[in-house]
BAKOLMAR-979169 format. One record per residue (C-alpha): x, y, z. Coordinates in steps of 0.1 Angstrom, whole numbers, padded with zeros to 4 digits, always signed. Example, Ala and Ser with C-alpha at 12.3 -4.5 7.8 and 13.67 -1.06 7.14 Angstrom:
2
+0123-0045+0078 +0137-0011+0071 
END
This chain:
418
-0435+0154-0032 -0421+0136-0062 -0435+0101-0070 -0413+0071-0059 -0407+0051-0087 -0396+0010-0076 -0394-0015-0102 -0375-0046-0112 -0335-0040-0138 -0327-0076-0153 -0293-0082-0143 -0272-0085-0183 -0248-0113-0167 -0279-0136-0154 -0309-0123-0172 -0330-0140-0152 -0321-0124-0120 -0316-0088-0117 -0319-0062-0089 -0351-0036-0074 -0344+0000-0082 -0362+0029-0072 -0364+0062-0095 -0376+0098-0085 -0369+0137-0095 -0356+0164-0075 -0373+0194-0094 -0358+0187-0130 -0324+0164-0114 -0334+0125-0119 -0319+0105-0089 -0317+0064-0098 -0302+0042-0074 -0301+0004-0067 -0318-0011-0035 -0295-0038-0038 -0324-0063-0031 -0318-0091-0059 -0346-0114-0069 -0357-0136-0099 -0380-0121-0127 -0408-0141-0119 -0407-0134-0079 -0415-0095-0086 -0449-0080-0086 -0439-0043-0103 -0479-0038-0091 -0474-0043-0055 -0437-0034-0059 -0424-0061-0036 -0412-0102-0038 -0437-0122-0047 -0439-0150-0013 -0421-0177-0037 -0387-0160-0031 -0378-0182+0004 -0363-0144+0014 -0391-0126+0004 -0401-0113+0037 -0365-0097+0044 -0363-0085+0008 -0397-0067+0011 -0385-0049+0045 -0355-0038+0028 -0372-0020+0001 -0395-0005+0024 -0366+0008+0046 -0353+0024+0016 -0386+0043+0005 -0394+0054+0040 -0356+0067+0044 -0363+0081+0014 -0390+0099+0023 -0383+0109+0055 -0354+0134+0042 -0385+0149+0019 -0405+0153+0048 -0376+0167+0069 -0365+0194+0044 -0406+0203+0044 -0407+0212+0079 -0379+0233+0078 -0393+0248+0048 -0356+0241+0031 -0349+0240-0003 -0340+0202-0009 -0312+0196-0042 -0298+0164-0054 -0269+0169-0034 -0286+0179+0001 -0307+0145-0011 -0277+0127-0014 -0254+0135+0020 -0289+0131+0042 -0300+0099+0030 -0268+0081+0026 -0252+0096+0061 -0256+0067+0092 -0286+0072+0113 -0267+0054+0145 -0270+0087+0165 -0304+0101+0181 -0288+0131+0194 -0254+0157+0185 -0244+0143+0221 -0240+0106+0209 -0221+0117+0179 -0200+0140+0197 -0189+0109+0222 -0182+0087+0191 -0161+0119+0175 -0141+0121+0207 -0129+0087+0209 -0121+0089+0173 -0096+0114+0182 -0085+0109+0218 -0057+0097+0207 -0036+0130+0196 -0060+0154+0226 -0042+0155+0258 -0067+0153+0290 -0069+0185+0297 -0078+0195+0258 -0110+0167+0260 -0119+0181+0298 -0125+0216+0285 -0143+0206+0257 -0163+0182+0277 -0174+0213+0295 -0184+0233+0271 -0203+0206+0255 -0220+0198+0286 -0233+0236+0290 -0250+0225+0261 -0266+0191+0268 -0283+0210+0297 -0292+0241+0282 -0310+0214+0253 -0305+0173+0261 -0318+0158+0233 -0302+0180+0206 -0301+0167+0170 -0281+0176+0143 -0311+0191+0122 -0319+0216+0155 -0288+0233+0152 -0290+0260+0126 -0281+0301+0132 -0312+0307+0146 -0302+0286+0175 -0264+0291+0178 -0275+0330+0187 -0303+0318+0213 -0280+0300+0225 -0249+0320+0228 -0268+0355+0237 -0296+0341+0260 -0283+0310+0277 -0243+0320+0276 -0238+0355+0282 -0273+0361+0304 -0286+0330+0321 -0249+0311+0329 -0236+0351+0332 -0202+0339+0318 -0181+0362+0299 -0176+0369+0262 -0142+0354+0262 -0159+0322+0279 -0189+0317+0255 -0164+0324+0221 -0146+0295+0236 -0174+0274+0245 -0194+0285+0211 -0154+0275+0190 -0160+0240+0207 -0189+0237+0196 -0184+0243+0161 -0156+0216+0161 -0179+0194+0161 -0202+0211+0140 -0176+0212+0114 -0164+0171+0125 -0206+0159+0117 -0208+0178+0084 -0174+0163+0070 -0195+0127+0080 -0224+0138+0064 -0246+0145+0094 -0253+0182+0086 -0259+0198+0056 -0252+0234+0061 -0230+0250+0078 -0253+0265+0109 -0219+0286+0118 -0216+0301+0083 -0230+0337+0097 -0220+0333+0133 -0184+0348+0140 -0167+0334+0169 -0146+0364+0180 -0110+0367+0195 -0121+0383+0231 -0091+0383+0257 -0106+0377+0291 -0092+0400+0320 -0060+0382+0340 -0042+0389+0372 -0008+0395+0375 +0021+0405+0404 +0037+0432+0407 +0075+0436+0415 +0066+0441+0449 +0038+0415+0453 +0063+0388+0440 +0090+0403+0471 +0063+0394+0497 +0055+0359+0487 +0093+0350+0482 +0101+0367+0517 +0071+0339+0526 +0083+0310+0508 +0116+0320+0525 +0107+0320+0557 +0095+0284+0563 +0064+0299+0583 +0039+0279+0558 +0023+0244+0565 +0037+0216+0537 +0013+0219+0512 +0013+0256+0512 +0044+0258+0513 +0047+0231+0479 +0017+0251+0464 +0039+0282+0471 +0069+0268+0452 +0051+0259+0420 +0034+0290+0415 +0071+0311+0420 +0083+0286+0397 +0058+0298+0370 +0064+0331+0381 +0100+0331+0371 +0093+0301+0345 +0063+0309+0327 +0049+0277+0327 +0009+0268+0326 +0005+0248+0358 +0003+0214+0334 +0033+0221+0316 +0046+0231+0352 +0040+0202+0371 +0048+0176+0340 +0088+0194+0341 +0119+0168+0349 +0148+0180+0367 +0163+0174+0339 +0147+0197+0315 +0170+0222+0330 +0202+0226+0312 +0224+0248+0296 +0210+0281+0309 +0174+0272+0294 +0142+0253+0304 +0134+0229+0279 +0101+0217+0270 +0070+0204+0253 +0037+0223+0255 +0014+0192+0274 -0018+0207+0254 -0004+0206+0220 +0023+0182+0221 +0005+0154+0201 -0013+0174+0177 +0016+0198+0167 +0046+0193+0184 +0076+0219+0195 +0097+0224+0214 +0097+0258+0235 +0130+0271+0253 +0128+0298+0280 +0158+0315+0294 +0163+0301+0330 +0170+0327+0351 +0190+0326+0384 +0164+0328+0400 +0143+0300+0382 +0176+0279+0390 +0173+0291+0429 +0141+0281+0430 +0145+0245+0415 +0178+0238+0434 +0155+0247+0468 +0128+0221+0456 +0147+0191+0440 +0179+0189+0473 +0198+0164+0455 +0178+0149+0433 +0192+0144+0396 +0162+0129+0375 +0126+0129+0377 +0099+0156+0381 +0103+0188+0397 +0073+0181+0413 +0061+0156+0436 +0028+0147+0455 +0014+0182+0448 -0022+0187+0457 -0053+0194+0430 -0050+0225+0411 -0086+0229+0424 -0070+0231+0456 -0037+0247+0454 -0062+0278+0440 -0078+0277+0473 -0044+0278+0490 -0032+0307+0468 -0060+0330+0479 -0055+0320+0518 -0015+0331+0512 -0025+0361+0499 -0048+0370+0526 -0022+0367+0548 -0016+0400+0572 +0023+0394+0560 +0012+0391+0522 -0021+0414+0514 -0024+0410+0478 -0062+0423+0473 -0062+0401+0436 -0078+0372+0420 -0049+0346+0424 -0050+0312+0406 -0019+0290+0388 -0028+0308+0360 -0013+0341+0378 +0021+0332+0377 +0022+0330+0340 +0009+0364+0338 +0034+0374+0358 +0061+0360+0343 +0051+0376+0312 +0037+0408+0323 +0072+0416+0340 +0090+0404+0310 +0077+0430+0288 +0075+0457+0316 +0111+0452+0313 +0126+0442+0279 +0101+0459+0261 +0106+0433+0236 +0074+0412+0226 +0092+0388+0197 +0114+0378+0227 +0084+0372+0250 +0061+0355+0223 +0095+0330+0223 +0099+0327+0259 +0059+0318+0263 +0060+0295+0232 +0030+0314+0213 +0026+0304+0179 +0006+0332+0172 +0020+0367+0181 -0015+0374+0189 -0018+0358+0221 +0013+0377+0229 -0004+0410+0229 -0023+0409+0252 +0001+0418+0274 +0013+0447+0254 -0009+0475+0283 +0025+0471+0298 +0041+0485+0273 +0012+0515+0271 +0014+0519+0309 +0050+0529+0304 +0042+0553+0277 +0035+0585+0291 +0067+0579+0308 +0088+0571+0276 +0076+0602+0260 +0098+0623+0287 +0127+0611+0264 +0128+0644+0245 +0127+0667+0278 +0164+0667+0276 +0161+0689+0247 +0141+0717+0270 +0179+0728+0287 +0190+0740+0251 +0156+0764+0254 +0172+0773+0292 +0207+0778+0278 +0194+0804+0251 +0169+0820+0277 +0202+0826+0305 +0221+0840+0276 +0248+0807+0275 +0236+0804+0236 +0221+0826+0206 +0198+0810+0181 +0214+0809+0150 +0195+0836+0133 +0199+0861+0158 +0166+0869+0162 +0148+0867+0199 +0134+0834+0208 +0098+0829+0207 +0082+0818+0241 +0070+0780+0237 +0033+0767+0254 +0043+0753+0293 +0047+0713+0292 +0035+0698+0321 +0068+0692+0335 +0075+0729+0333 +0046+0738+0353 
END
């Protein structure tokens, strides 16, 4: 380790004052900074390298400078025993960066509040989860334990086989993560970037969705006034998303009069302070039906009122569908009737620019997802051209000769014909 150089710089304004610098190398790069400890000539000992006692502040002075050499050469000693290549630079950003955190946790907390203040609740909640999968897979994480090495541990061994979640979770969890990451190296808390060789993937997770059918049954329920209050309200907004296509935040945060003009109007709850726009969805008869049926005669206010947990209202949507009169055999949650909405959309428009607008996606990407409706249909579409087989039967029952006169070759069987 290179020898720590601390000795006494006259000040030119005073010259009989001056301040205690320390000197060192980095390999061949010289690094000279002030300690900003100031003393008189005759008060420094360049032997001992501290105040001499006849400086009244001596004591504080000398604790100072020995704060500074040990910071100094406790990054040395840190780089050693990661066996890490230390540069001016990497010298610079660890000794200079605040050592008020003992663990990634504390600085993540400090982060957060730094930044509350444009993340809606339900934004900070999930990445409060994630980031708590990680405080209990490792508590007293610190910034220099988090390197590739550890992202994979972590990710293959603790994600995907001892919490058993699935790849679309951990990318999402591991994306949180390196948020913060990404936050503590901008403040000068890490270095490298541990996330430089780990790719966080675009995974879609499976979803559930209605079909034309399914949707019949649960109106013909909600209809029937057979369901117990907060059923029957739990019922209500998930039709509403159904024919809305609504997440269940942006659902239940709707005003009556967001409704206008043929068109639901509204702001996306999760990104509405970060990057604000507005999203328009063509309000169908039926979303009007359904809103008239909730509201009575209410003008203003929310659509919703006094609904139970979402927590809750899941539990209720699995009851409903177990229902002798229902029977829908699926994984049912809020987030089903946005699936639906979409997922019968496409089935039926065929159009996914139109549906990326009506679901406010900025990125066409999230759209596609839904596009197996579209492949589903496909081995349907492709009849199309059938209609050109009766111009084969009108030449074959003598109605039409081919052109050239000559006899018309027999064509392989489609399955159709078979």
């Amino acid at each position: 380790m290179s020898k720590i150089n601390i000795y006494y710089r006259s000040d030119s304004k005073t010259k009989s004052e001056g301040y205690i610098w320390v000197k060192f190398y980095i390999g061949s790069d010289k690094l000279n900074f002030s300690t900003h400890v100031k003393c008189e000539e005759k008060n420094w000992d360049q032997e001992k390298k501290r105040v001499r006692s006849g400086d009244k502040t001596a004591k504080d002075k000398n604790l100072i400078i020995a704060n500074v050499e040990s910071r100094i050469n406790d990054v040395f000693v840190k780089y050693r025993l990661k066996n890490r290549k230390l540069t001016k630079d990497g010298f610079l950003k660890s000794y200079n960066r605040q050592d008020d955190f003992d663990t990634f946790f504390e600085f993540c907390e400090a982060y957060q509040r730094e930044i509350s203040s444009y993340l809606e609740a339900p934004t900070i909640a999930n990445h409060n989860k994630a980031l708590n999968k990680l405080k209990d897979y490792q508590p007293n994480l610190t910034f220099d334990d988090i390197d590739h090495d550890f992202l994979e541990k972590y990710f293959k061994s603790h994600l995907l086989k001892t919490e058993e979640n699935m790849h679309s979770t951990a990318y999402k969890d591991m994306a949180t993560i390196k948020k913060y990451v990404r936050a503590a190296m901008r403040k000068g808390f890490i270095e490298q970037n541990p996330f430089a060789e780990f790719k966080i993937k675009r995974v879609e997770g499976r979803f559930s969705y209605l079909t034309k059918d399914e949707i019949s049954r649960l109106l013909k329920l909600y209809y029937s006034g057979r369901l117990e209050p907060d059923y029957q309200k739990t019922l209500q907004l998930f039709l509403f998303m159904c024919f809305g296509s609504q997440h269940v935040t942006d659902a239940l945060n709707t005003k009556i009069e967001d409704i206008h003009s043929g068109y639901l109007h509204y702001m996306r709850v999760k990104t509405r302070n970060k990057k604000p726009e507005l999203v328009e969805v063509s309000a169908s008869d039926m979303l009007y039906n359904i809103v008239a049926d909730i509201v009575g005669y209410r003008k203003t206010g929310l659509i919703f009122v006094d609904m139970p947990q979402e927590q809750t209202m899941n539990k209720y949507l699995k009851r409903i569908c177990k229902r002798d009169d229902v029977k829908i055999n699926k994984n049912i949650s809020t987030k089903t009737g946005r699936h639906t909405f979409a997922t019968f959309y496409l089935s039926e428009t065929k159009d996914l620019n139109a549906l990326k607008k009506q679901m406010g996606h900025s990125d066409i990407r999230e759209t596609l997802k839904y596009a197996h409706v579209m492949e589903s249909d496909e081995k349907e579409n492709i009849k199309c051209f059938n209609t050109f087989l009766s111009v084969k039967s009108e030449i074959s029952k003598g109605n039409l000769s081919p052109s050239t006169g000559s006899e018309v070759s027999a064509l392989p069987q489609s399955p159709t014909e078979q």
